[in-house]
BADOTOR-305897 format. One record per residue (C-alpha): x, y, z; residue in three letters. Coordinates in steps of 0.5 Angstrom, whole numbers, plus 500, padded with zeros to 3 digits. Each point is the difference from the previous one (the first is absolute). Example, Ala and Ser with C-alpha at 12.3 -4.5 7.8 and 13.67 -1.06 7.14 Angstrom:
525491516ALA
502507498SER
//
This chain:
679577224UNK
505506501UNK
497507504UNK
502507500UNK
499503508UNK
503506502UNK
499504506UNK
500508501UNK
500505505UNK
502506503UNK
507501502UNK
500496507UNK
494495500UNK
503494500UNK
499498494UNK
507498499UNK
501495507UNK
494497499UNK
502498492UNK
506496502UNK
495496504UNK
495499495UNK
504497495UNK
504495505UNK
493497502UNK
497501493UNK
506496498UNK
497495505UNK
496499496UNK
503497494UNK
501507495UNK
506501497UNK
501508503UNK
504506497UNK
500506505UNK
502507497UNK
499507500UNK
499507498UNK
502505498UNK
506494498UNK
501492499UNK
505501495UNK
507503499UNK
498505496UNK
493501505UNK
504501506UNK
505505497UNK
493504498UNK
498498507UNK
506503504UNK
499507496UNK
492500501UNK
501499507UNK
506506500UNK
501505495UNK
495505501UNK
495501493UNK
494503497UNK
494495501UNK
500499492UNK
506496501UNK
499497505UNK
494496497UNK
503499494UNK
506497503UNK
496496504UNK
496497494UNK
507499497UNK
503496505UNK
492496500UNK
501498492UNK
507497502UNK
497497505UNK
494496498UNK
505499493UNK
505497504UNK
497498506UNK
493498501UNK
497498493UNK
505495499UNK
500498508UNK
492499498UNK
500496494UNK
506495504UNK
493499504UNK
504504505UNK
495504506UNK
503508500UNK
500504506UNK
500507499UNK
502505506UNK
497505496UNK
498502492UNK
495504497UNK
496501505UNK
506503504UNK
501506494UNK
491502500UNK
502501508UNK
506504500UNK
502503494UNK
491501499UNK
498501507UNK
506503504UNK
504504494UNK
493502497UNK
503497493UNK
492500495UNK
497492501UNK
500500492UNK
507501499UNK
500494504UNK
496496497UNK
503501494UNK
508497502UNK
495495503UNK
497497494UNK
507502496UNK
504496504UNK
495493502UNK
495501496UNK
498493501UNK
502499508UNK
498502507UNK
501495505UNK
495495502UNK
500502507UNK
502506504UNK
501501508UNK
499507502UNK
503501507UNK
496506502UNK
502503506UNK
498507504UNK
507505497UNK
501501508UNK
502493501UNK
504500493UNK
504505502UNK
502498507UNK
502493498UNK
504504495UNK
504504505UNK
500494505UNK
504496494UNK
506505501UNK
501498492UNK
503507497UNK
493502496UNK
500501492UNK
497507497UNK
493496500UNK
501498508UNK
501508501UNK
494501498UNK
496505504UNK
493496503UNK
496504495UNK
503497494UNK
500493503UNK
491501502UNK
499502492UNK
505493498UNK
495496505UNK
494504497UNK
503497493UNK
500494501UNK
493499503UNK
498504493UNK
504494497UNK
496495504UNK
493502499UNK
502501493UNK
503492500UNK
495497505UNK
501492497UNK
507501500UNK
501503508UNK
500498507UNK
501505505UNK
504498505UNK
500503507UNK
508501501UNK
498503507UNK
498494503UNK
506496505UNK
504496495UNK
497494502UNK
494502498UNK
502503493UNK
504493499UNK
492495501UNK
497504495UNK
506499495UNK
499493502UNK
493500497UNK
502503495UNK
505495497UNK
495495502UNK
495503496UNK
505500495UNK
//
């Protein structure tokens, strides 16, 4: 039976090292696997992604241009990968949106919550993996990473303490579906609790 898993976090948690991993030694275990992203994982996605992630613009748009490129995504990417009986791993949806353009750019929850139902109305993923990291940590792996940072990145550590706060408004809005991960830990640590997980899975 297919699976829907995505994994969010602030800028610099880890999320997207660890989720490579995760899907090898899920693999392992049999589940035909899709890996994916947001904002992207279409042609058209990952056009809007490169204007996302560059071009600066007004916190209404850049919603509405996440939500845009999420429709075609789950159109053209995830609903037919989870109906092939594929397992879809998601590094980011909507949970991503509530934290950044709700928390960090202060854009009213509702509004949100209204693209949400627009937009998959019957769909929210089975499982989400919340890599939560302090902002200090997130931010220094960024600048050891020594990658040229887009306008997100950039960000000052204030936005990135309300994106943080986002998610965990989201967690405690969707217990059943969350499992708070400490991204602080040694990798090595992180890396037996995904174990667990995919075993419980």
């Amino acid at each position: 039976m297919s699976k829907f898993i995505t994994f969010e976090g602030v800028d610099g948690a880890g999320k997207s090292t660890h989720l490579a991993w995760f899907a090898d030694a899920l693999r392992q275990h049999g589940p035909d696997v899709l890996v994916t992203r947001e904002p992207g994982g279409t042609p058209l996605g990952e056009q809007l992604r490169e204007i996302l992630l560059n071009q600066p613009m007004s916190i209404g748009t850049e919603a509405l241009l996440m939500f845009a490129a999420r429709l075609e995504h789950i159109e053209q990417v995830i609903k037919p990968a989870l109906q092939a009986g594929k397992w879809v791993i998601s590094d980011r949806f909507s949970d991503a949106s509530f934290a950044y353009q709700g928390g960090g750019r202060g854009l009213d929850w509702s509004k949100l919550s209204q693209l949400e139902q627009w937009v998959h109305p019957d769909l929210q993923p089975d499982l989400t993996l919340f890599f939560d990291v302090p902002v200090e940590v997130a931010r220094q792996r960024l600048t050891n990473n020594n990658a040229s940072l887009d306008r997100f990145e950039q960000e000052q550590a204030d936005f990135f303490e309300r994106v943080r706060a986002g998610y965990h408004k989201r967690v405690q809005q969707n217990l059943r579906r969350y499992i708070v991960i400490d991204a602080a830990q040694p990798m090595d640590a992180v890396k037996q609790k995904l174990e667990k997980i995919i075993l419980s899975l």
